[in-house]
N, CA and C atoms as a LAMMPS dump frame, in Angstrom:
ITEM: TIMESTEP
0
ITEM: NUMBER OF ATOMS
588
ITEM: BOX BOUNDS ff ff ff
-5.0000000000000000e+02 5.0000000000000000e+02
-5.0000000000000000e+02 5.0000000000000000e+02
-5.0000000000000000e+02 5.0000000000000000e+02
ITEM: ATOMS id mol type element x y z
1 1 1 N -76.719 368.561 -50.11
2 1 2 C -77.459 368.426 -48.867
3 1 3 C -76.664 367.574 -47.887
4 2 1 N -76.481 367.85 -46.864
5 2 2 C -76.078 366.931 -46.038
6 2 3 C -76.979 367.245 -44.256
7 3 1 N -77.829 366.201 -43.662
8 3 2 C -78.485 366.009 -43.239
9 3 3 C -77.877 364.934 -41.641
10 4 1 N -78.101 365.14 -40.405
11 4 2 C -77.812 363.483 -39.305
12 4 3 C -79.013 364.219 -38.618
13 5 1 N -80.162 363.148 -38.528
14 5 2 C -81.297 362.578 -37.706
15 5 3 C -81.063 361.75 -36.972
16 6 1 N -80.944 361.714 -35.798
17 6 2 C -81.279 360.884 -34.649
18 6 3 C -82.981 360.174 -34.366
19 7 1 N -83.227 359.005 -34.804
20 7 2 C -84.624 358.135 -34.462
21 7 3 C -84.15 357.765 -33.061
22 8 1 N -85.384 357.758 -31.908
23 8 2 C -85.224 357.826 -31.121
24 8 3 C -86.918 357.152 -30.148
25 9 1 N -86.525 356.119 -29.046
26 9 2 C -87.699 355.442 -28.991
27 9 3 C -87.442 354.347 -28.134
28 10 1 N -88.713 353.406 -27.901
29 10 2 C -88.264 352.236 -26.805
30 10 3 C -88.973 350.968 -27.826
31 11 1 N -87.968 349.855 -27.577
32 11 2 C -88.347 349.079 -28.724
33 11 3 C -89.681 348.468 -28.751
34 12 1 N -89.974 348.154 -29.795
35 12 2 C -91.42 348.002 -30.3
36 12 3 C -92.345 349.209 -30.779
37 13 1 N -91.534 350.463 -30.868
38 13 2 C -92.018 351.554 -31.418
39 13 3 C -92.066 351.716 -32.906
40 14 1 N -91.252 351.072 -33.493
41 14 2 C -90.995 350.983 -34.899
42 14 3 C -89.544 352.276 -35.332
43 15 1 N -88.411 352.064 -34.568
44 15 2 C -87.635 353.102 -34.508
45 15 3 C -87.061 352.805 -35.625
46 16 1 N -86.594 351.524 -35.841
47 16 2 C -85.967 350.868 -36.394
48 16 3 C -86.085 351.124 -38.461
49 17 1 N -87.563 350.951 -38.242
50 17 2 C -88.305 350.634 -39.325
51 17 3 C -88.762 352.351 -39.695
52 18 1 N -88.974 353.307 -38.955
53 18 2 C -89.147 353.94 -39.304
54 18 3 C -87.752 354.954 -40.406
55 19 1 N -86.415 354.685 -39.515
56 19 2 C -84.795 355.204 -39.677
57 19 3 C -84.521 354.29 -41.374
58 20 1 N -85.388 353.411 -41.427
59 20 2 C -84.874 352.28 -43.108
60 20 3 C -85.838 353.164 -43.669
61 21 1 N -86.889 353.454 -44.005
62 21 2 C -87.655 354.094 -44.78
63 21 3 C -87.045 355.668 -44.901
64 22 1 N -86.776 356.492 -44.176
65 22 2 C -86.284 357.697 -44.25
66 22 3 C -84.989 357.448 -45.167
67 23 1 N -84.302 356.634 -45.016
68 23 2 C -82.879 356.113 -45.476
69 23 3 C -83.132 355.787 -46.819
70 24 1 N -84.019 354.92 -46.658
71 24 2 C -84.495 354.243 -48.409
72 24 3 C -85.23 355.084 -49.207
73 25 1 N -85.438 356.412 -48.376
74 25 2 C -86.008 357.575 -49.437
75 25 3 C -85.488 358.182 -50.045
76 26 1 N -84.213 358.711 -48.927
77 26 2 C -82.74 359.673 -49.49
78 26 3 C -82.584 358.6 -50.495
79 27 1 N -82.106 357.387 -50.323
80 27 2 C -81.628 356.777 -51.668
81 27 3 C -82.16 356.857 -52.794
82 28 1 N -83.748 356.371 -52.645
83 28 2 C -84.631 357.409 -54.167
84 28 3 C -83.951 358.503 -54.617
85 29 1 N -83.652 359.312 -53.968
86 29 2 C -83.441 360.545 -54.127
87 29 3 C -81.584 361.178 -54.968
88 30 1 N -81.333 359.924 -54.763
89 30 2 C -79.91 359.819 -55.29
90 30 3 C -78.837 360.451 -54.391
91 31 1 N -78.951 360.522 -52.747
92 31 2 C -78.281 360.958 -51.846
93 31 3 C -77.33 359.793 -51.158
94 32 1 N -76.582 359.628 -51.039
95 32 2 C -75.868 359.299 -49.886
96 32 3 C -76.096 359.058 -48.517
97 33 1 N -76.176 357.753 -48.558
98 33 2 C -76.845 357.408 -47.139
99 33 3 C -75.979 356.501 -45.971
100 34 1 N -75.746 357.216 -44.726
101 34 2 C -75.628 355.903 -43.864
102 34 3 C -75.969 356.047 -42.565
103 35 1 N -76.073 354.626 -42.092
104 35 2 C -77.034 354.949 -40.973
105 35 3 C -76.406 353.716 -40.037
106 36 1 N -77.335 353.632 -38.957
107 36 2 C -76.747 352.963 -37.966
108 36 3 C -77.683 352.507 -37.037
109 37 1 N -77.312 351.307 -36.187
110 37 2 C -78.423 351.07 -34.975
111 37 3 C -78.426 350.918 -33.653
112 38 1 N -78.722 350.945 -32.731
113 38 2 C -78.385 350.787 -31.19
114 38 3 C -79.422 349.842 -30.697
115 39 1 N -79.876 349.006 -30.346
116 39 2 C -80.915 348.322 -29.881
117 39 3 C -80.802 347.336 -28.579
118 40 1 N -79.725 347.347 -27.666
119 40 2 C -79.696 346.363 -26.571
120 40 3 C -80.606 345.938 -26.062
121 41 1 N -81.35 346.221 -25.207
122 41 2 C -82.749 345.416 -24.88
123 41 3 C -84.002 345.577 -25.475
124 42 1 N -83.466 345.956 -26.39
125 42 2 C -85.25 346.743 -27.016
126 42 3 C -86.249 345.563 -26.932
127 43 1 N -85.832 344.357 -26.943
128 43 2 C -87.389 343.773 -27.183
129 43 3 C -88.04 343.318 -25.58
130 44 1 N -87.006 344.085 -24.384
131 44 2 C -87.479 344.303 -23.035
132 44 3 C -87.768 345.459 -23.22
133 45 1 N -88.527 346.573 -23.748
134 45 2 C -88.794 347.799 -23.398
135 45 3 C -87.545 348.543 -23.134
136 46 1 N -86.136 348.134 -23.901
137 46 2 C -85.324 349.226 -23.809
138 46 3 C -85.032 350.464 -24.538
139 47 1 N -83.949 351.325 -24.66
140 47 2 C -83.98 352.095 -25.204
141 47 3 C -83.531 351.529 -26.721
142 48 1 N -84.28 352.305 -27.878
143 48 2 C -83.467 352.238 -29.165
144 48 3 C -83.383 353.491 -30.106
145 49 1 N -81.795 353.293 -30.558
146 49 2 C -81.659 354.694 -31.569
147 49 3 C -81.247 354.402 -32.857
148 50 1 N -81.313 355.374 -33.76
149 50 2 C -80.717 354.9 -34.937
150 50 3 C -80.398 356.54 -35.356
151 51 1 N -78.827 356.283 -36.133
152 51 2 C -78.893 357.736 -36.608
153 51 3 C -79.206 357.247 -38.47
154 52 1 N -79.143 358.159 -39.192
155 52 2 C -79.146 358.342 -40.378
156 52 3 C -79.405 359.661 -40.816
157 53 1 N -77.524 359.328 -41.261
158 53 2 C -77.05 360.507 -42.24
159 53 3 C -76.678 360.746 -43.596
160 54 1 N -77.499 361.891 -44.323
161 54 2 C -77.564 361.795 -45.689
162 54 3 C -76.448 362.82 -46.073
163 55 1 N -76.147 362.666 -47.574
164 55 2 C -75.475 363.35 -47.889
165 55 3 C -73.466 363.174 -47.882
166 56 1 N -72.944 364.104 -47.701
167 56 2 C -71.498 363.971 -47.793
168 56 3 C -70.952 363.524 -46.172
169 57 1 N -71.142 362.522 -45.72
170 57 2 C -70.969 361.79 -44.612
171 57 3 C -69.781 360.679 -44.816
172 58 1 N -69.297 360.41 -43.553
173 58 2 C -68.613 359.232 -43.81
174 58 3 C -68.597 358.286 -42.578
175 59 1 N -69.303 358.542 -41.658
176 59 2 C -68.973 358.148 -40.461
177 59 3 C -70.987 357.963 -40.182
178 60 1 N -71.054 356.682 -39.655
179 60 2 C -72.882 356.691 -38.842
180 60 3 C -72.772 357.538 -37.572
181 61 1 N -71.36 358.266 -37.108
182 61 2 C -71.608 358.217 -34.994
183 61 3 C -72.119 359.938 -36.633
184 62 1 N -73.225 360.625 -35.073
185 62 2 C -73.243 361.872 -35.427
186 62 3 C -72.914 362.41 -34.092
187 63 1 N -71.814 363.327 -34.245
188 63 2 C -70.677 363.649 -32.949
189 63 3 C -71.771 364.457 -32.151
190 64 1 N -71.821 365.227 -31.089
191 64 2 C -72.537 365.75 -29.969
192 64 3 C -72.729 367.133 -30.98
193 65 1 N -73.783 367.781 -30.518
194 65 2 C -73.838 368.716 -30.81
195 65 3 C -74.284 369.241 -32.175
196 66 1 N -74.12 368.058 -32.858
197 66 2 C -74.057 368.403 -34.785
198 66 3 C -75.499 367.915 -35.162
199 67 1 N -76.356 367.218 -34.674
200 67 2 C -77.43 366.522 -35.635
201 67 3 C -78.672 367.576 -35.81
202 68 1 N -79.068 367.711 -36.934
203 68 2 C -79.837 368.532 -37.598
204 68 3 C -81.472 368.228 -36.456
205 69 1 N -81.459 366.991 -36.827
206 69 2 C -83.202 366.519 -35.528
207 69 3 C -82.98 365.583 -34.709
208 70 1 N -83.51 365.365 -34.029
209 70 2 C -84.268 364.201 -33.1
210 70 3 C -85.687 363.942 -33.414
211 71 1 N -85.666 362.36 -33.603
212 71 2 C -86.926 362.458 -33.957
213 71 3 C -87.322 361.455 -32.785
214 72 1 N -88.253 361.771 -31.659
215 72 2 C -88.701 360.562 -30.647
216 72 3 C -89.419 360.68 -30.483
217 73 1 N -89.7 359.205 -30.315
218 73 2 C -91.51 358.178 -30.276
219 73 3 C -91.375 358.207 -28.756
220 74 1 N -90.343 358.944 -27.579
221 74 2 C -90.974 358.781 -26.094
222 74 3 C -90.246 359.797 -25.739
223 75 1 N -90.895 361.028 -25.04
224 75 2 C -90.278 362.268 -23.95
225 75 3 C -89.128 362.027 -23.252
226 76 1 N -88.874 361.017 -22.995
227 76 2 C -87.231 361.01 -21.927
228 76 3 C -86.168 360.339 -22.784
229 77 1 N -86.971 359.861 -23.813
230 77 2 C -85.557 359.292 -25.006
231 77 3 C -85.027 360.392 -25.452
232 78 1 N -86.076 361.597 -25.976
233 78 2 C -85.557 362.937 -26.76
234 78 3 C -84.518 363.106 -25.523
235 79 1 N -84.892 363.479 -24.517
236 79 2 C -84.456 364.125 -23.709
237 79 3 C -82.716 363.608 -23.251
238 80 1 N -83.067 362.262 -22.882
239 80 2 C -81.651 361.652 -22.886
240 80 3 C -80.548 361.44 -23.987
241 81 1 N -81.212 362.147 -25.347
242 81 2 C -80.073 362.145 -26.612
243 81 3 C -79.702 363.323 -26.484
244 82 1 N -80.42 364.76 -25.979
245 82 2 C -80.204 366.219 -25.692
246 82 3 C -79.319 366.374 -26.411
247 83 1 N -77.945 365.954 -25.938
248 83 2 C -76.611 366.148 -26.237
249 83 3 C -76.071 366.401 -27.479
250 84 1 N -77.036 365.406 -28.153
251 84 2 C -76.806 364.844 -30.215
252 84 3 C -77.339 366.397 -30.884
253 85 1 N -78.182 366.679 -30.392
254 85 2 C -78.394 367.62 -31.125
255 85 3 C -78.331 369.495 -31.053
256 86 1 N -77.982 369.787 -32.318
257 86 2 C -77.584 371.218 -32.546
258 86 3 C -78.301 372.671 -32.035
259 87 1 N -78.158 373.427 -31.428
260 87 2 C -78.845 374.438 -30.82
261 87 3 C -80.038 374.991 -32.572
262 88 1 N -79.674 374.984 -33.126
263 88 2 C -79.883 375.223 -34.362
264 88 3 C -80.939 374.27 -35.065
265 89 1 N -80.445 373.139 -34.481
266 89 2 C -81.712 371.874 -34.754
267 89 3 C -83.018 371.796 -34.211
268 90 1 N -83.832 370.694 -34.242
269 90 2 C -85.133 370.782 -33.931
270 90 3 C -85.353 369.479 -33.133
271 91 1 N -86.019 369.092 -32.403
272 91 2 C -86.615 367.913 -31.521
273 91 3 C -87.715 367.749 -32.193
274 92 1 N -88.136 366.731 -32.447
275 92 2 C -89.681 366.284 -32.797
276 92 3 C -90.097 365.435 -31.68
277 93 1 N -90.89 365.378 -31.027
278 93 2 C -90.899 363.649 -30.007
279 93 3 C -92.666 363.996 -29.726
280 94 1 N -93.038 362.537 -29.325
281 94 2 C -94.43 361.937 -28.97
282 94 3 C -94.714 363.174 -27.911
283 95 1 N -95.822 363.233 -27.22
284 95 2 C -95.217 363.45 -25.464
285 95 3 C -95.789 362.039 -25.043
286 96 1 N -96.142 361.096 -25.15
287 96 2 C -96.933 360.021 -24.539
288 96 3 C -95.861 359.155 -24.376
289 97 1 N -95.728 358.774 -22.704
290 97 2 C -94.228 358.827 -21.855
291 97 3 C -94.506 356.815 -22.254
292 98 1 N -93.441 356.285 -21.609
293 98 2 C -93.611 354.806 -21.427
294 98 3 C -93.093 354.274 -20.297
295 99 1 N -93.825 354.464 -19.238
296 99 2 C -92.881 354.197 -18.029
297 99 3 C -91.906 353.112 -17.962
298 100 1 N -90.5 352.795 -17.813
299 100 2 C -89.864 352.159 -17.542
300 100 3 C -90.11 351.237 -16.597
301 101 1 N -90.005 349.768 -16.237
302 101 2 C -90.605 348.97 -15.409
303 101 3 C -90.068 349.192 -13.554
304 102 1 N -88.602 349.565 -13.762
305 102 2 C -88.298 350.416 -12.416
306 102 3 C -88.876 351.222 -11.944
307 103 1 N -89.144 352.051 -12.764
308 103 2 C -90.183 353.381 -12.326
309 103 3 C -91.705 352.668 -11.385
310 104 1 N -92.17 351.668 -12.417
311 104 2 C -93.55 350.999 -11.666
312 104 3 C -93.556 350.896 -10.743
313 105 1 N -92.106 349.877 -10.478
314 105 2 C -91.87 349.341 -8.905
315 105 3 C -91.656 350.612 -7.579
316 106 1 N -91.595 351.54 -8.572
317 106 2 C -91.132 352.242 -6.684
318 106 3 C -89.831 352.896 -7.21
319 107 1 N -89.002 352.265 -8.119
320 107 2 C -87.552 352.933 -8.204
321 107 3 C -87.227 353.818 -9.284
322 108 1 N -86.823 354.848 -8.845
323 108 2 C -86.633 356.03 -10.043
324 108 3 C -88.079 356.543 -9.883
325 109 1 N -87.775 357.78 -10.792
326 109 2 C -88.824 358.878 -10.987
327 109 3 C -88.94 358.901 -12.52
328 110 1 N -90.211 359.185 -12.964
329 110 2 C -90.224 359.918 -14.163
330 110 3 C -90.873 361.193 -14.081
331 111 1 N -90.16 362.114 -14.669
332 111 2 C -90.379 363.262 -14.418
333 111 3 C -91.729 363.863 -15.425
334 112 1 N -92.488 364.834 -14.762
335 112 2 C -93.999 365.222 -15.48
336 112 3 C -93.205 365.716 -17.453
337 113 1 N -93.86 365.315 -18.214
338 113 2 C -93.588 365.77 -19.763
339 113 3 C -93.058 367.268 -19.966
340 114 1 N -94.183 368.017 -18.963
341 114 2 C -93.81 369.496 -18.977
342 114 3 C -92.718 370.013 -19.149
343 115 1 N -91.843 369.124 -18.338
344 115 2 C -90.562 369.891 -17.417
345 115 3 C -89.589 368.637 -18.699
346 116 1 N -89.828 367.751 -18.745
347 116 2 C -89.006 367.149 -19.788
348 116 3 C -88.562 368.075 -21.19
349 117 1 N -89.921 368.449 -21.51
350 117 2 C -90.009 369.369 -22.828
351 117 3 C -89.673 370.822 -22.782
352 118 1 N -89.77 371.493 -21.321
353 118 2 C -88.992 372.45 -21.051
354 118 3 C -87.525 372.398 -21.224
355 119 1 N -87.075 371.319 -20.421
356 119 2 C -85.523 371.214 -20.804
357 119 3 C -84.955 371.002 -21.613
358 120 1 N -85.676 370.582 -22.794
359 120 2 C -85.316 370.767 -24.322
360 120 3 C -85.26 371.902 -24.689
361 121 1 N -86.887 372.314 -24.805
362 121 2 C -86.782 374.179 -25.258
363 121 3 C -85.597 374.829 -24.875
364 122 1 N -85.053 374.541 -24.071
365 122 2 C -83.64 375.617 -23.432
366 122 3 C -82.034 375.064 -24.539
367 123 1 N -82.533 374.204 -25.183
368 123 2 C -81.336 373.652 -25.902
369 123 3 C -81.469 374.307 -27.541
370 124 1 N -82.909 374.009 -27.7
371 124 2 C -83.401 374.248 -29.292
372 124 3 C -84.623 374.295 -29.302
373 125 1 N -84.968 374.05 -30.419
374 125 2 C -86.853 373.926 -31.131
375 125 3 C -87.149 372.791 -30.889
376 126 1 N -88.512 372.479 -30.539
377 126 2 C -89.242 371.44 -29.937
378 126 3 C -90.413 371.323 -30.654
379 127 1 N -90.703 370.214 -30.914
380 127 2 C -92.194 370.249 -31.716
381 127 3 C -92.402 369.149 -31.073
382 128 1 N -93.792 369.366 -30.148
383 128 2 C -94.382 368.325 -28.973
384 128 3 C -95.668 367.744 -29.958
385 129 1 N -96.053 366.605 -30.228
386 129 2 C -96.783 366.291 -30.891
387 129 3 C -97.796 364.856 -29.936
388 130 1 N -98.981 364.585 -29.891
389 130 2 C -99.548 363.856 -29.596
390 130 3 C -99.758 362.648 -31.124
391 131 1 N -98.599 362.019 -31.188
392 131 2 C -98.181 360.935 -31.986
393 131 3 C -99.264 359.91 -31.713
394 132 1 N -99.49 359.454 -30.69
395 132 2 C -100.328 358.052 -30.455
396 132 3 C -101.624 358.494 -30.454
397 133 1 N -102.022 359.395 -30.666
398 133 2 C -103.595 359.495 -30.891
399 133 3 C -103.808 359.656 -31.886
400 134 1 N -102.867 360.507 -32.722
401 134 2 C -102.941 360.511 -34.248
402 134 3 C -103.143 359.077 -35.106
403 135 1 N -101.96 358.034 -34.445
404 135 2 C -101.848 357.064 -34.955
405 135 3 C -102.824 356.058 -35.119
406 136 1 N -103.421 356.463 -33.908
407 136 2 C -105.062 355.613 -33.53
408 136 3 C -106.056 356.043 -34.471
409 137 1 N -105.994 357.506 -35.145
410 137 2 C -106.831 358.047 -35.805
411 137 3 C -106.543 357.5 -37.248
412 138 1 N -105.644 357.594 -37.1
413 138 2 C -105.238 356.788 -38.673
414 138 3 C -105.619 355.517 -38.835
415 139 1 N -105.501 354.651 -38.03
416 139 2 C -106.634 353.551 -37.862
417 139 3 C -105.415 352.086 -36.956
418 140 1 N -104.55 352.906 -36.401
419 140 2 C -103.378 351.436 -35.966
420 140 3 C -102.19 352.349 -35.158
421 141 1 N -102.205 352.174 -33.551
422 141 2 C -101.198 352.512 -33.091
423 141 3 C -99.54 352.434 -33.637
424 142 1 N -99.782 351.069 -34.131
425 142 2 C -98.331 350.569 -35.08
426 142 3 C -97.829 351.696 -35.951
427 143 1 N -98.697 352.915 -36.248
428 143 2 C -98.456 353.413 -37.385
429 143 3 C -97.378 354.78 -36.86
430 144 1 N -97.595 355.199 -35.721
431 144 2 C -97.137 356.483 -34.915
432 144 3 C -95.705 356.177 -35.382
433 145 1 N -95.177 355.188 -36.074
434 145 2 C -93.539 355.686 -36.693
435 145 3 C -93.46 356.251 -37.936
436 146 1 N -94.534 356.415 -38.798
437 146 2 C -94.939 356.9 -39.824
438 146 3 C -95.552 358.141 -39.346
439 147 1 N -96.259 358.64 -38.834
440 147 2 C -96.952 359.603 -38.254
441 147 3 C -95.703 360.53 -38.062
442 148 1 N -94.44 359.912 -37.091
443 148 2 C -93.286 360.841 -36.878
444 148 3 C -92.954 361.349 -37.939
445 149 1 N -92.458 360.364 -39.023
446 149 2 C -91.976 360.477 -39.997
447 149 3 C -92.615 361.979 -41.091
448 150 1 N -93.88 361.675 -41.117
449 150 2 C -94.769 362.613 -41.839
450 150 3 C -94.392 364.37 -40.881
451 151 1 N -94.499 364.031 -39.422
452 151 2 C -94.22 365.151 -39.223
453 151 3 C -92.826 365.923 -38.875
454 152 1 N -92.35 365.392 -39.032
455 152 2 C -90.335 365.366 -39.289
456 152 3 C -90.491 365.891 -41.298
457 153 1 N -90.98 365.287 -41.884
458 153 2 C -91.21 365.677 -43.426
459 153 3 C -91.574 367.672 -43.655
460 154 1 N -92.576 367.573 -42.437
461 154 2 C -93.863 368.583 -42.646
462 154 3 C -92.562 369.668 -41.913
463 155 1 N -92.087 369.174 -40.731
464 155 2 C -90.91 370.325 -40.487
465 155 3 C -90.041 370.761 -41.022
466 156 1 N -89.841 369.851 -42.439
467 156 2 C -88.702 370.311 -42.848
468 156 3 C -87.318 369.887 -42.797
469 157 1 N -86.949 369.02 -42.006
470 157 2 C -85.724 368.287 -41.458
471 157 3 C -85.701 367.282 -41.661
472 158 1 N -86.164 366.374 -43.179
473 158 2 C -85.734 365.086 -43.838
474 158 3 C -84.766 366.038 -45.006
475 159 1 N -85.352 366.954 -45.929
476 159 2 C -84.607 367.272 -47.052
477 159 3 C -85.136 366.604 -47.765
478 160 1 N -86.376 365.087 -48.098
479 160 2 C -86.405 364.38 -48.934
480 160 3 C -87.766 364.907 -49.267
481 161 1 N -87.858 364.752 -50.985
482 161 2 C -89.346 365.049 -51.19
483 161 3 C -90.217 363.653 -51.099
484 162 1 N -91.61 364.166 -50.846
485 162 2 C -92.313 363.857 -49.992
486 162 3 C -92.801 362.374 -50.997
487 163 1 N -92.908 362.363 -52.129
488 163 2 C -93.134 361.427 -53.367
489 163 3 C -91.984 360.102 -52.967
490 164 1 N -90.706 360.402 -52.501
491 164 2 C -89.814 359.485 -52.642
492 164 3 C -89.986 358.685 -51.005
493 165 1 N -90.448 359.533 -49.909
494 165 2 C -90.749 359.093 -48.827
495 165 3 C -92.095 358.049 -49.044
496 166 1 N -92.989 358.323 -49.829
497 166 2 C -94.168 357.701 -50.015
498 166 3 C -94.202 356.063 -50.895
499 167 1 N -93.131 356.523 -51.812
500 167 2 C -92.608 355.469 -52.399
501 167 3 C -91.923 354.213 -51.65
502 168 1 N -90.94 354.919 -50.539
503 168 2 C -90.368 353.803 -49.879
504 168 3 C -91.504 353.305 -48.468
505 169 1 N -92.679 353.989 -48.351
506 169 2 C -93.155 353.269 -47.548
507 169 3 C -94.14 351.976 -48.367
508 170 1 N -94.318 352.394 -49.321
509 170 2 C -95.116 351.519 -50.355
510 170 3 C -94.541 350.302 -50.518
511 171 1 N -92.892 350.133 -50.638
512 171 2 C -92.07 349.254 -50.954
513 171 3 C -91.427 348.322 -49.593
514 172 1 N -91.924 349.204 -48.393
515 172 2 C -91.015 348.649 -47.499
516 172 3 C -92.634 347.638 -46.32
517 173 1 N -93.407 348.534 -46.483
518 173 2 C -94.374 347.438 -45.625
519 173 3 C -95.683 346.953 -46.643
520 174 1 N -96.189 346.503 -45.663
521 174 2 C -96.934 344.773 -46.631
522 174 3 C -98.058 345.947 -47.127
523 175 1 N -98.558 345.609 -48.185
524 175 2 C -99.34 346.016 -49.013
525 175 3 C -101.081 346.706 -48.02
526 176 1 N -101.415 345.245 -47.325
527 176 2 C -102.78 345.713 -46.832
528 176 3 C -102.124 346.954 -45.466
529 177 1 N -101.319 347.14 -45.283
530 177 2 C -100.934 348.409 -44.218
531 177 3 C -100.491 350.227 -45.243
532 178 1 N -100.443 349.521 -46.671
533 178 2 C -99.774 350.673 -46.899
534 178 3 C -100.572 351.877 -46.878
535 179 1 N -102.231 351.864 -46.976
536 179 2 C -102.958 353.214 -47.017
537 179 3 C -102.886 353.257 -45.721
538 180 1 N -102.993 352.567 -45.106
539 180 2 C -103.086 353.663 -43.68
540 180 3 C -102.151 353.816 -42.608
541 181 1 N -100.737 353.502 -43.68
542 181 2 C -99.705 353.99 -43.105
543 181 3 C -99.843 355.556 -43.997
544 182 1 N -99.88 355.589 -45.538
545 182 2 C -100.397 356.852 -45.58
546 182 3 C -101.066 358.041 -44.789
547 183 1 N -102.282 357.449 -44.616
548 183 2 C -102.855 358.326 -43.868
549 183 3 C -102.382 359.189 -42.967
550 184 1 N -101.498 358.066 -41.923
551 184 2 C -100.758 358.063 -40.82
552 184 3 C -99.496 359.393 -41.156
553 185 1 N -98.746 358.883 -42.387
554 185 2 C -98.215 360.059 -42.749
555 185 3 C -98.726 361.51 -43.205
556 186 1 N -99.722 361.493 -43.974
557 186 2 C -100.009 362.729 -43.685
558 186 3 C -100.758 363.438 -42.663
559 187 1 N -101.594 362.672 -41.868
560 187 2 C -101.758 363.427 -41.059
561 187 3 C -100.268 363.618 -39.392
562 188 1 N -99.531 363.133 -40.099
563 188 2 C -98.357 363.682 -39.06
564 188 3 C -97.912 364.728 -39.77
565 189 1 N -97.661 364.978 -40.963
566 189 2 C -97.421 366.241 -41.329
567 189 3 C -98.611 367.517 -40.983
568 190 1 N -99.236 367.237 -40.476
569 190 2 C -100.685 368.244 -40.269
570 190 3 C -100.176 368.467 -38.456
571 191 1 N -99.807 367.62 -38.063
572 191 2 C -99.837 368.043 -36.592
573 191 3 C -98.638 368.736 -36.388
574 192 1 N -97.848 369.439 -36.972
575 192 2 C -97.141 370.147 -36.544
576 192 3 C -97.078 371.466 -37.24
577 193 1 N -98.275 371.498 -37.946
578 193 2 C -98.611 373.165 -39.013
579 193 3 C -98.706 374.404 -37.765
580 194 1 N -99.185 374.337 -36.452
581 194 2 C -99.262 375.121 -35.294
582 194 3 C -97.139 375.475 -35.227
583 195 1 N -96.58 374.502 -35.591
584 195 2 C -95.297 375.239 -35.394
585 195 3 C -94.622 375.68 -36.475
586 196 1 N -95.422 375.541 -37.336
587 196 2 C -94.074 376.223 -38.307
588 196 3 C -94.786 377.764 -39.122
């Protein structure tokens, strides 16, 4: 198997945390893992990425064009990685935007989701998911990085079985969060059964 996911998001999304659990699953799994992080302002609402690539890899950059998914927690992050990923690959992302604080003021535009997620479709497969309501349903906004996760699983584009993903969320956050980070995961695998 060899696998590069792009996590993708504005910090405080759990990009971070979500890219170690996917990572620490392949390793259950006896795969080959490496991964990587980008985070400059994230704890101002900047952008953050992480790749992680399984399998016969040797390098964290995943070159333009080659990465199997995108997985993003915000519509203009997918959109601004475009590049990373393979005509052949798939986009997963929230649509629930986060306006940038320029944007508030008056400067810059953010463009309507529609037309964001259109300009993906023209690259590859898109799976538009309402992440933050799910996450709320599960019982904790915090959880919508698990929610991705579950529905990145449910598409098909981890490669990891679903037991070893469950395992490393068990191991990686605090005990009173772990059922309803569950939850959170499976019902992200449920919100994307309309696409596959």
């Amino acid at each position: 198997m060899k696998k590069s996911i792009l996590f993708a998001g504005v910090g405080g999304q759990g990009v971070i945390t979500a890219a170690n659990i996917v990572a620490n699953a392949a390793l259950k799994q006896g795969e080959n893992v490496i991964t990587s992080e980008l985070h400059g302002m994230a704890q101002r609402g900047g952008d953050v990425k992480c790749a992680v690539r399984i399998g016969d890899v040797y390098s964290s950059i995943i070159p333009p064009g080659t990465a199997d998914a995108i997985i993003s927690f915000e519509p203009m992050e997918a959109l601004r990685n475009l590049n990373v990923v393979s005509e052949d690959g798939v986009i997963i992302t929230d649509i629930n935007p986060i306006i940038p604080p320029l944007v508030s003021i008056g400067i810059g535009e953010y463009p309507p989701v529609e037309d964001i997620i259109s300009r993906m479709e023209k690259k590859c497969r898109v799976m538009a998911i309402d992440a933050d309501s799910i996450a709320r349903k599960a019982g904790n906004i915090l959880t919508k990085n698990v929610v991705m996760i579950g529905a990145a699983n449910a598409a098909g584009v981890l490669g990891i079985e679903k037991e070893n993903i469950l395992k490393a969320i068990k191991e990686m956050l605090k005990e009173k969060y772990v059922e309803m980070n569950i939850k959170a995961f499976e019902m992200g695998e449920e919100s994307v059964s309309k696409y596959l």
